[in-house]
C-alpha positions in Angstrom: -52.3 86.3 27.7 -54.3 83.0 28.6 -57.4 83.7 29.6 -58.4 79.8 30.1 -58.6 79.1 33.5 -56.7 76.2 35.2 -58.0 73.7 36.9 -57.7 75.1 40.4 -59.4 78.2 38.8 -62.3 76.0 37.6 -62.9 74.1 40.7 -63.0 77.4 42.9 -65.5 79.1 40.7 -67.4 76.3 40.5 -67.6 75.3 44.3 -68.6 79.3 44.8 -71.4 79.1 42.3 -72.6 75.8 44.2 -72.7 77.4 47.3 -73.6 80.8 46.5 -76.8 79.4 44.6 -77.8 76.9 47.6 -76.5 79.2 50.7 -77.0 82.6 49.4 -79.7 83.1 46.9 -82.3 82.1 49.7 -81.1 84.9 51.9 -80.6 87.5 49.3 -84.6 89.0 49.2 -84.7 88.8 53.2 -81.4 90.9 53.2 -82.3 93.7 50.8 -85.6 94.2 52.6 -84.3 94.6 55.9 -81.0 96.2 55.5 -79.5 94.0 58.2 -75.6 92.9 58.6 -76.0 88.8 57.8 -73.5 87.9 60.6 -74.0 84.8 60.3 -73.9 84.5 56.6 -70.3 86.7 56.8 -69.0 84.1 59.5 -69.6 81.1 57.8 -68.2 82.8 54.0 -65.2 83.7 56.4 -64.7 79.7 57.0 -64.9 78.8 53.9 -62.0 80.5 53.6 -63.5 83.5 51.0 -62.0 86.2 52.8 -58.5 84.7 52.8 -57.9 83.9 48.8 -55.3 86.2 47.6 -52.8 85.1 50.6 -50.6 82.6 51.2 -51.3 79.1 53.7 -48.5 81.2 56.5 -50.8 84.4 56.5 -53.6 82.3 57.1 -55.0 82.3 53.4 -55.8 79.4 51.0 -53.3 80.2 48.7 -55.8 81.1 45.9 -54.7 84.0 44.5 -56.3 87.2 43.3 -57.9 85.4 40.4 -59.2 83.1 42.7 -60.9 86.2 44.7 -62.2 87.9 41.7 -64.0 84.1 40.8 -65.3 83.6 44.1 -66.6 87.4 44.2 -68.2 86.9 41.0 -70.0 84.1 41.5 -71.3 84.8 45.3 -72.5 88.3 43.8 -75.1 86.8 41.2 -76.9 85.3 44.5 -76.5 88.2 46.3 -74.4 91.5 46.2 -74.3 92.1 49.4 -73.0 89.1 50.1 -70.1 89.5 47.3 -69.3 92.8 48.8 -68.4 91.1 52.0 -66.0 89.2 50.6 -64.8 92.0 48.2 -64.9 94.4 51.0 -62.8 92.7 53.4 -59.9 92.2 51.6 -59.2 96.1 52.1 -57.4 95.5 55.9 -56.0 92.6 54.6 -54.0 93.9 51.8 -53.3 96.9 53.8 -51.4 94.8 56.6 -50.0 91.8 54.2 -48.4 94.9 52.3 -47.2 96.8 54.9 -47.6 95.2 57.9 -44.5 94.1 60.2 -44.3 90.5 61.5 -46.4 90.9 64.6 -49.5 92.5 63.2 -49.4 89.8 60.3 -49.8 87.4 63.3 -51.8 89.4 65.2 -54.2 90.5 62.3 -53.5 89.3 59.0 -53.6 85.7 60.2 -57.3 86.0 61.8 -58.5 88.1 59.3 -57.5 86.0 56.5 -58.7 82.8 57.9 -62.2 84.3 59.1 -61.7 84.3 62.7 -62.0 87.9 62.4 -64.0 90.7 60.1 -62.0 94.2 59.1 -63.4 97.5 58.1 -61.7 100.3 56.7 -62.1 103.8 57.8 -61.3 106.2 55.1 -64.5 108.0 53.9 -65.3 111.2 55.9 -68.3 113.8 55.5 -66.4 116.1 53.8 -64.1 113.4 51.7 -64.8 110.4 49.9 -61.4 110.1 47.6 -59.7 112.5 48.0 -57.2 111.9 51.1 -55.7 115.4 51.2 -59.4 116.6 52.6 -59.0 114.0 55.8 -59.9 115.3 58.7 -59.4 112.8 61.2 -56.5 113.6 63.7 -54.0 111.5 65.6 -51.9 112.9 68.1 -49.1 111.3 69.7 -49.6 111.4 73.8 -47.7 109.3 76.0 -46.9 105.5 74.5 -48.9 106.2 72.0 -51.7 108.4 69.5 -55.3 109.5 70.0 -57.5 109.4 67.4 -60.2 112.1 67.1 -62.7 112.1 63.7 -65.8 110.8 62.3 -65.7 108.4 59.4 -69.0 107.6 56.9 -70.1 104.7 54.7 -67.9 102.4 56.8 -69.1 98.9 55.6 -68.5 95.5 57.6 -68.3 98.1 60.7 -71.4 96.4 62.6 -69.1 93.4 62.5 -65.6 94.3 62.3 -62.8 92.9 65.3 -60.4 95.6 63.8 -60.4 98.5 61.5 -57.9 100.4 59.5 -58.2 104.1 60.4 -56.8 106.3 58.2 -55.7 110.2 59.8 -53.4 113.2 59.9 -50.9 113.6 62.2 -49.1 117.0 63.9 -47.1 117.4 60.6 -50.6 116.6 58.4 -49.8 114.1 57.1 -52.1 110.8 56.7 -50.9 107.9 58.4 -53.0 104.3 58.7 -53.5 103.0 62.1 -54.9 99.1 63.3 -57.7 100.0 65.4 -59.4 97.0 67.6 -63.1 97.8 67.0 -63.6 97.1 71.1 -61.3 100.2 71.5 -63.2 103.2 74.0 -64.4 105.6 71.6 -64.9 103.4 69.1 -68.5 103.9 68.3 -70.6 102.8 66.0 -73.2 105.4 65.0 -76.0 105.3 62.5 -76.2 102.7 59.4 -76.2 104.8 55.7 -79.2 104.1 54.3 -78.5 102.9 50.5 -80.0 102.9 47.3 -78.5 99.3 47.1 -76.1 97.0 48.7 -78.8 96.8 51.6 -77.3 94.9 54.5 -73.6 95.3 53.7 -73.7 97.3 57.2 -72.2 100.8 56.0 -72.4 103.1 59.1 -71.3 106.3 60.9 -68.3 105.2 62.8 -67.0 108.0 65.6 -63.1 107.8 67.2 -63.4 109.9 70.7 -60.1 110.1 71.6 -59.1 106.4 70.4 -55.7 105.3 72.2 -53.8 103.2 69.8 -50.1 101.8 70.7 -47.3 102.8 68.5 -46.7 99.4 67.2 -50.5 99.4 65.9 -48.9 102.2 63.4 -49.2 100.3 60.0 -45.7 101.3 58.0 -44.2 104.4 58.8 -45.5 107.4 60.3 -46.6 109.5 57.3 -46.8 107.1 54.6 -51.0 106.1 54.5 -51.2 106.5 51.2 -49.4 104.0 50.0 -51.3 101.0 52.3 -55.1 103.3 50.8 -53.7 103.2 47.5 -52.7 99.8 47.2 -55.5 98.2 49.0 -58.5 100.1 46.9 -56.4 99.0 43.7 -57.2 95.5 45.0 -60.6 96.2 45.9 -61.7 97.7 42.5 -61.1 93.9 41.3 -63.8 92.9 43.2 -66.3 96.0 43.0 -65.3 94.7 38.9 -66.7 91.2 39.5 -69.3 92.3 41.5 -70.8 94.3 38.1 -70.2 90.3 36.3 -71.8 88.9 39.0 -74.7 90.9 38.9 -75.0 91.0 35.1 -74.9 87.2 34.9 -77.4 87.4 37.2 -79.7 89.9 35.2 -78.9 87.9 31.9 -80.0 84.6 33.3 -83.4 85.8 34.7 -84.0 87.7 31.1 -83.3 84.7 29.4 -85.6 82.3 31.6 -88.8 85.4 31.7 -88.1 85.6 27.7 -89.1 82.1 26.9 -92.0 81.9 29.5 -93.3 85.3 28.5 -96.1 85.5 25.9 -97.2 88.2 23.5 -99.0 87.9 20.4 -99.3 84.2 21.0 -95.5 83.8 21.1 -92.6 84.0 23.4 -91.1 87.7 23.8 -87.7 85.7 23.0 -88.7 85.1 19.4 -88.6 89.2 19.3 -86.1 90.9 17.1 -86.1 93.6 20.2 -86.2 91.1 22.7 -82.3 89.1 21.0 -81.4 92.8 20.4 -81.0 93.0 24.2 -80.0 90.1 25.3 -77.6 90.2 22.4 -76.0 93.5 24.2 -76.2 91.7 27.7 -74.3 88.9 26.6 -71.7 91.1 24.6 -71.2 93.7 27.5 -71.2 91.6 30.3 -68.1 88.9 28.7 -66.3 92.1 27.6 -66.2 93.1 31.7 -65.4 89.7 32.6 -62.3 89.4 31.4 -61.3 92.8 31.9 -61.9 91.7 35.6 -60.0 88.7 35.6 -57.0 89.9 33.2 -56.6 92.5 36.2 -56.7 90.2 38.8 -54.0 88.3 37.1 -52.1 90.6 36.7 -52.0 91.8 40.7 -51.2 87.5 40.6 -48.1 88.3 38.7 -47.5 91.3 41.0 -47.7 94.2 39.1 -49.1 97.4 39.9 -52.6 97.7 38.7 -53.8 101.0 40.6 -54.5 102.0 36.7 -55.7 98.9 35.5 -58.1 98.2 38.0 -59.7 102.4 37.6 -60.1 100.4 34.1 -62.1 97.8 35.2 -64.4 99.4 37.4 -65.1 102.3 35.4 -66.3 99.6 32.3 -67.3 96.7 34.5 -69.5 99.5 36.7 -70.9 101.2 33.6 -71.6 98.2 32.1 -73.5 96.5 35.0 -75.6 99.8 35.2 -76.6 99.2 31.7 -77.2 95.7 31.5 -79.2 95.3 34.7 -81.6 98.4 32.7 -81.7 96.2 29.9 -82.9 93.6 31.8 -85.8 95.6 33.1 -86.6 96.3 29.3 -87.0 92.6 29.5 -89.2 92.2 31.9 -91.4 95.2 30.9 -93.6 96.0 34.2 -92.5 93.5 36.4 -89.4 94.3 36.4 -90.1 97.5 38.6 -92.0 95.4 41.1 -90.2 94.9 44.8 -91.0 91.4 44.4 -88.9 90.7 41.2 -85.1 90.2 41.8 -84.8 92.5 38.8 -85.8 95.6 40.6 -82.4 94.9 43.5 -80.1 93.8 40.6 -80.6 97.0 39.1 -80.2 99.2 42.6 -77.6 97.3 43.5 -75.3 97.5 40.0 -76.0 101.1 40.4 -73.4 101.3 43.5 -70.8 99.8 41.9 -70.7 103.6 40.0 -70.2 105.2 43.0 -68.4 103.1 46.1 -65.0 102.9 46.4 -64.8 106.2 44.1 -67.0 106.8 41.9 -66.7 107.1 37.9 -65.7 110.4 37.8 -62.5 110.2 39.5 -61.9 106.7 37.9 -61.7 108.4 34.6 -59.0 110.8 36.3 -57.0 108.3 37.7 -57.1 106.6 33.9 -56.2 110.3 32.2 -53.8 110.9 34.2 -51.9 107.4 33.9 -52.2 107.9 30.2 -51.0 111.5 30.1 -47.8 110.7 31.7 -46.4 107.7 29.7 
């Protein structure tokens, strides 16, 4: 496989760097500290056309491609992760309706969502789930022209924002089916935000559903078959939890490298330290290992293959790996890099949530055993 970008490639990645590092960066401190949804910041990444990469001009995307998403994540993450996780995060409804969505709700929802006029959320976490769908339950029952949704959904990220969500729940024969739920819907509350290690501000809430009315044709595929619209989008979305962990590794890398030559010890640079390359050394090595394990997966979902297996792949090693090299960087840094006022400290709580949103190592490494124990 070629892994040299093309041109289009390059100019993407290096318009997101541009703006990540002149519109981002200055926000990212301000957001960690206070937790809060950046609205505004979400609006204006949704006109640049981030949230609409992987789909085509007619859907209201730019045509990018998933490569294109996985660049654009990558780079908007080493600003701020939050802010990659919007972008990575709202591809879930996206992919769920441009998969399986008839003609009207791609015009209806797919079209907005794609081109920014409207944020998504995706309901699927419960208190008593988080991947495993056969534990669901949120119910819908069909009454009159339509079903009632009834359930309580956690860690819902983008929810503060989000025009629509994608409610997963278990009908009269319990079986999941995925629902397009208008976020201005009665009973569509918004309850508490999750507090979070890391990804402060990406808005992950308590969302209720007290007795939701949604119309039939708001059913997304056929009655029964949610798993397939879950699967499929989280495969997509484990590209970009993947080049969040780049993102923020570039991110720790750069600001080790920079402290390494400043820093002083012994009358000499910490960077002239056989302990000090030793690390960076591993950094480096780790970090361009997940990179293109990111983007070989993206292009692959570019050539449309399955990568539900693939992508448990990725984010198990881009995850791990993101973990380790944002605690290498703190070696780095010694002291100050525990401090609240050194980015180090939120690189390092933040890489620790790509190890457990959107399922967490543990069942990534089942998703991977089982793939390879039935070929």
């Amino acid at each position: 496989m070629d892994f040299i970008l093309g041109e289009r490639d390059k100019m993407v990645q290096a318009a997101a760097k541009e703006y990540a590092q002149k519109a981002v960066l200055p926000l990212a401190a301000e957001i960690d500290r206070t937790a809060e949804f950046p609205l505004e910041l979400a609006r204006e990444m949704g006109a640049m056309g981030y949230y609409g990469l992987a789909y085509p001009a007619e859907c209201g995307g730019t045509g990018g491609g998933y490569l294109a998403y996985a660049l654009v994540v990558e780079q908007i993450s080493r600003a701020s992760m939050t802010a990659g996780a919007i972008v990575a995060v709202s591809i879930l409804s996206a992919e769920s309706i441009y998969r399986f969505g008839t003609d009207r709700q791609k015009r209806d929802f797919l079209v907005p969502l794609a081109s920014g006029e409207m944020l998504g959320c995706f309901c699927f976490t419960e208190p008593a789930t988080g991947s495993d769908p056969r534990a669901i339950a949120t119910r819908a029952v069909w009454q009159g022209d339509g079903y009632v949704i009834e359930g309580q959904k956690n860690f819902i990220a983008l929810s503060p924002a989000a025009d629509i969500a994608t409610v997963f729940a278990k009908d009269e024969d319990g079986k999941v089916s995925a629902y397009i739920v208008p976020a201005s819907a009665p009973g569509f509350v918004l309850r508490e935000p999750c507090e979070t290690l890391g990804l402060r501000g990406l808005g992950a809430s308590v969302v209720y559903l007290d007795g939701v009315r949604v119309p039939r044709e708001n059913l997304l595929g056929s009655p029964g078959s949610g798993y397939e619209p879950l699967l499929e989008a989280i495969s997509v979305e484990r590209v970009g939890v993947s080049a969040q962990g780049v993102g923020v590794s570039q991110a720790a890398l750069d600001l080790s490298v920079e402290y390494a030559k400043q820093r002083c010890a012994y009358g000499r640079p910490i960077a002239e330290m056989p302990t000090i390359q030793w690390l960076l050394a591993e950094m480096v090595s780790r970090m361009e290992a997940g990179r293109w394990l990111a983007y070989r997966t993206a292009s692959l979902r570019d050539q449309g293959l399955d990568i539900r297996n693939e992508s448990s792949v990725a984010k198990l090693y881009c995850s791990q790996m993101a973990v380790e090299v944002t605690r290498m960087a703190m070696q780095v840094h010694g002291s100050y890099g525990t401090m609240k006022s050194m980015p180090v400290e939120r690189l390092y709580r933040d890489a620790k949530m790509t190890e457990v949103y959107v399922g967490v190592s543990e069942i990534q490494r089942a998703i991977i055993a089982r793939h390879l124990l039935r070929q």
